[in-house]
Structures are given as structure tokens and as C-alpha cells.
C-alpha positions as CSV (number, residue, x, y, z in Angstrom):
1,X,-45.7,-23.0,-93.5
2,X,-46.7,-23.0,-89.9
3,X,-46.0,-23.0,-86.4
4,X,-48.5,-25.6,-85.6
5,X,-48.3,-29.0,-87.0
6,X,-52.3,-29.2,-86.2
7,X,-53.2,-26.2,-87.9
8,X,-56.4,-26.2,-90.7
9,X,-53.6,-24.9,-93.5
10,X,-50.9,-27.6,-93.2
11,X,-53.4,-30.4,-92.4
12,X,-54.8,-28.7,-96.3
13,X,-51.7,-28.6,-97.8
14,X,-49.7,-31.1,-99.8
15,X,-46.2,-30.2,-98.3
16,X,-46.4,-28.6,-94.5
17,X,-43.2,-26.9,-93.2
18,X,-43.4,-26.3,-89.4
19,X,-41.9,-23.4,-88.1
20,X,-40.1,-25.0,-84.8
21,X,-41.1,-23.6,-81.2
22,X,-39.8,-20.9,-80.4
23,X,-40.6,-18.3,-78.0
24,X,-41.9,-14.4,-79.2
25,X,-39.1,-11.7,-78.4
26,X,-41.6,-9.7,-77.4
27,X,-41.9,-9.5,-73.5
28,X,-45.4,-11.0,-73.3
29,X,-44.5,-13.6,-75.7
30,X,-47.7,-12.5,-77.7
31,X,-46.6,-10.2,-80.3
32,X,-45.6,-12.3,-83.5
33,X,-41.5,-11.4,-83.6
34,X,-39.8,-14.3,-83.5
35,X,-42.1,-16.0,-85.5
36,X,-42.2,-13.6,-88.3
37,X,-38.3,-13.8,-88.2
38,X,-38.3,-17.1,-89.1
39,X,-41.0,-17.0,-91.5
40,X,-39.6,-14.6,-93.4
41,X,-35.6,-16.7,-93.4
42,X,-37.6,-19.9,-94.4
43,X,-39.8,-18.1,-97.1
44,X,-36.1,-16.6,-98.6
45,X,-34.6,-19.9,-98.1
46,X,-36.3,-21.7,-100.7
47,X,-37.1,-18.8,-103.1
48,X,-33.2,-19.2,-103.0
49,X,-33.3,-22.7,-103.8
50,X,-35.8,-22.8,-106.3
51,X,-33.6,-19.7,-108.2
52,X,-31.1,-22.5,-107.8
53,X,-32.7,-25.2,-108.8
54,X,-34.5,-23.4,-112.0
55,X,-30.9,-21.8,-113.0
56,X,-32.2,-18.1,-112.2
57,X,-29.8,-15.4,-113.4
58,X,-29.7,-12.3,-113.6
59,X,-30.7,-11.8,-117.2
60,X,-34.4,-13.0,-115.9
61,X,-34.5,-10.9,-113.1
62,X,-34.4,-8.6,-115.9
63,X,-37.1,-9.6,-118.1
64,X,-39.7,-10.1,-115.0
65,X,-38.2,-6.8,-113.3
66,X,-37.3,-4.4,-115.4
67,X,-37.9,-1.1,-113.8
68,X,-36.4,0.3,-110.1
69,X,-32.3,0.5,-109.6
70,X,-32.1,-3.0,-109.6
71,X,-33.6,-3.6,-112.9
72,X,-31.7,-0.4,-114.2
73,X,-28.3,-2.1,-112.8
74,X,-29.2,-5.4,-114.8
75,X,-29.8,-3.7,-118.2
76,X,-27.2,-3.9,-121.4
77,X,-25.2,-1.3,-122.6
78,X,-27.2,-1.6,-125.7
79,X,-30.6,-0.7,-124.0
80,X,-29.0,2.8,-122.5
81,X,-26.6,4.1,-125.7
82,X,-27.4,6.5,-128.2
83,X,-27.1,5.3,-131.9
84,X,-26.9,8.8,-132.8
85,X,-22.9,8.6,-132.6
86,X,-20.4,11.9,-132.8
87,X,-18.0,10.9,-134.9
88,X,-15.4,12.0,-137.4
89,X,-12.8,11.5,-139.9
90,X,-9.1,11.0,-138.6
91,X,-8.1,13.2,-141.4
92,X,-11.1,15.8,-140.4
93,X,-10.2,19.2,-140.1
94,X,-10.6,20.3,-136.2
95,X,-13.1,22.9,-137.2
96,X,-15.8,19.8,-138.3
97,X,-14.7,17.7,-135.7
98,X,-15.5,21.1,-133.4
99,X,-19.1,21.5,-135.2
100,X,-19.7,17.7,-134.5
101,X,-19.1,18.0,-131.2
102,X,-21.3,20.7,-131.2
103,X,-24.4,19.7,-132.3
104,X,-24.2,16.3,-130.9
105,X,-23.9,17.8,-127.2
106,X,-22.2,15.2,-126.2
107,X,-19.4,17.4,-125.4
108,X,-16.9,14.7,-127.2
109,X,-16.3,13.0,-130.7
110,X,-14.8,9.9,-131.7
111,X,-12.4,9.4,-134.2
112,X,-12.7,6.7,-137.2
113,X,-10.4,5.7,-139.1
114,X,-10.7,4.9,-143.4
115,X,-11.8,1.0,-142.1
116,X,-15.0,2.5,-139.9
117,X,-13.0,1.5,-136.6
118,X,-12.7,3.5,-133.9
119,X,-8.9,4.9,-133.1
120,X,-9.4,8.1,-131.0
121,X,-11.9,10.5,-129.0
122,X,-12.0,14.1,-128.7
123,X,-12.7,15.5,-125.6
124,X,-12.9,19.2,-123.8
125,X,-9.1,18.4,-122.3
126,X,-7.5,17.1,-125.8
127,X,-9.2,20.9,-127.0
128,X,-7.7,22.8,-124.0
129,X,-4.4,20.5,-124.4
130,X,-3.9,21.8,-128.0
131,X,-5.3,25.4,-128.2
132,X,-2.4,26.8,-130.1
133,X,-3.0,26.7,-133.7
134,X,-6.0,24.2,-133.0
135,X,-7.9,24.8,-136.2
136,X,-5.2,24.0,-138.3
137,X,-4.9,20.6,-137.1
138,X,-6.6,17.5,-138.4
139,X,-8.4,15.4,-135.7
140,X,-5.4,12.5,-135.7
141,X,-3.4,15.4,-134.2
142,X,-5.3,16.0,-131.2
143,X,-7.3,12.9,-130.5
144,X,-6.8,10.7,-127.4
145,X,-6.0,7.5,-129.0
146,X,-7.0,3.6,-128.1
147,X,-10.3,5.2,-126.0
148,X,-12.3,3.1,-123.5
149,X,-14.7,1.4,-125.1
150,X,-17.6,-1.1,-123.8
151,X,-19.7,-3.8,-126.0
152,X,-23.1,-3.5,-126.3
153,X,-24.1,-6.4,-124.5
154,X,-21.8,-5.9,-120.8
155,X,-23.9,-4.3,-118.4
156,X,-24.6,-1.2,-117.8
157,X,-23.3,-1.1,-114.3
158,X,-20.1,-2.6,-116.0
159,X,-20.2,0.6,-118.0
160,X,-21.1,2.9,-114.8
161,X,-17.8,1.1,-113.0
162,X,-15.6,1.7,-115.7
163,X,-16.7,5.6,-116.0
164,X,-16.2,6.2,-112.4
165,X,-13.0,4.1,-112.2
166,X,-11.4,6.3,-114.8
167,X,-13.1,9.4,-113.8
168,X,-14.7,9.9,-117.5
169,X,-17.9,11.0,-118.6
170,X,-18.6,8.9,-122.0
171,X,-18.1,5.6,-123.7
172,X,-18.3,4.5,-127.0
173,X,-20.0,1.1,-127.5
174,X,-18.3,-0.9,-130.2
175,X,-18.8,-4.4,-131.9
176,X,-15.7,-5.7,-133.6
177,X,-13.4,-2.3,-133.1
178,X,-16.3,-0.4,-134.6
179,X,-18.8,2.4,-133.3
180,X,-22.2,1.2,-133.0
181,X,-23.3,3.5,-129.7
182,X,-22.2,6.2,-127.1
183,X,-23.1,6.1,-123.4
184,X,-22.5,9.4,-121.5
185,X,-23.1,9.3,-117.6
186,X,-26.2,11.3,-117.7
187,X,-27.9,8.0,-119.3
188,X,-26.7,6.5,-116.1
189,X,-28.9,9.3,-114.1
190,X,-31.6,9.1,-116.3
191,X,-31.6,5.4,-115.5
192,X,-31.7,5.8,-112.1
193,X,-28.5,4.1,-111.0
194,X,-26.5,6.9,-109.9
């Protein structure tokens, strides 16, 4: 690629791409400006084709650039959520559903029920909605049923949309109506997306 049809590297090359004549916007016309400009616009042009023409997607950009935000953007659910899941028993008493939310620090708890599927979550608000007489309740009582849940393999910034949509802090990942991971927005900041 060059401005000169004469020049040593595209008499050298195989394919030569010449830039067309055009004056510098520089007001000496000496400074490269113009001609840097349309360097740069043919040089994006056909990285654009060839991602065309090789079927590029995303999920390579991926695998060749893993880390910055835009690699974080372009990573699964399954590469940010915790397999260390809070859950519980529907028919869990509130004070072990309490413990497990606890010691997860999550600051939430799902809710399975006797087929491993996931029917409810815990959070802070169902706890502050049901205070009275709270630890004589099973976990079916105060739950949030039908949660928002994610699969493994959406995106994470399909995840990251859906928690700032709703205005939650945590998803549970699930794979056929069952609990197989938890994403809580501070993954998202460790990430670096947010």
C-alpha cells in the first residue's frame, strides 16, 4: 500500500494498492495527514473483509483476545460464575437458609426444589419483607419465585444487561431449570466491564 505507483515496495510486492492523490491537510502539504487518513480507512477496509471473508465472529476475537474490556465483554457466563452455589431446600427452615446466606456472602440464596431445580431466591428484601415471625418460616414462604436466571454459555455482557435492566445484583446460571453457577455483579467489576 502506497501513494506511489513507482515506489521500491509496490514494484516488490505481489498485490500493490495505490493510495489515490490527494493533497496533505496540513498547510504546507508536507506533513503526512491526509495520507495517513486514508492509510489507515484502506488498512480497516480489508481487515474488515477478510473477518468477512474467513467468517470471523466474536467467539475468536475471544480466543486471540482474551484480556482488556473487550475480551471481558466477549466471555461466557460460564467463565465468570462461581460453582460454589448458595442454595437451599424449599422446605428449609429460614434459620439454615439464613446461615447459607451467610457464609456464602453472597448476600442471597436460591431455593431448590425435591427435583434439584431451581424455584425461588432469597434476597436481603424477601428478609426485610417478612421479618415478622421470620424464623418460623420455611424458605417456600419467603422466597421470590421464578428468579432470573442466565445459561452458562450467553455472554457475560448478556448477564451484565440483564442485572442492570432489572436493577439486581446476582444471577443464578442454570442448565435445564437447574443450578449449575451464580454470577454476582462484583464478578462483573472484577472483570473489568463495569
Amino acid at each position: 500500500m502506497a501513494s506511489r505507483p513507482d515506489s521500491t515496495l509496490l514494484r516488490q510486492s505481489d498485490v500493490a494498492l495505490v493510495l489515490p492523490t490527494a493533497p496533505e491537510a496540513c498547510g504546507e502539504g508536507i506533513v503526512p495527514t491526509t495520507s495517513t487518513t486514508m492509510t489507515l480507512a484502506l488498512g480497516d477496509a480489508l481487515a474488515v473483509a477478510l473477518m468477512e471473508h474467513r467468517h470471523f465472529t466474536p467467539e475468536h476475537f475471544r480466543t486471540f483476545h482474551p484480556g482488556g474490556k473487550l475480551g471481558a465483554r466477549l466471555a461466557k457466563v460460564g467463565d465468570l460464575m462461581h460453582a460454589d452455589i448458595p442454595l437451599v431446600a424449599e422446605d428449609a427452615p429460614m434459620s439454615e437458609a439464613l446461615l447459607t446466606i451467610s457464609q456464602k456472602g453472597f448476600g442471597v440464596t436460591g431455593v431448590i426444589g425435591a427435583d434439584g431445580a431451581l424455584v425461588g431466591i432469597i434476597t436481603d428484601g424477601d428478609l426485610r419483607r417478612n421479618m415478622d415471625g421470620l424464623l418460623a418460616r420455611k424458605a417456600a414462604e419467603v422466597m421470590t419465585k421464578n428468579p432470573r436466571t442466565i445459561a452458562p454459555d450467553a455472554l457475560s455482557e448478556a448477564a451484565l444487561a440483564e442485572m442492570q435492566g432489572r436493577k439486581i445484583t446476582s444471577l443464578f446460571v442454570v442448565e435445564a431449570g437447574k443450578p449449575v453457577g451464580f454470577l454476582h455483579i462484583h464478578d462483573f467489576l472484577r472483570s473489568g466491564m463495569v
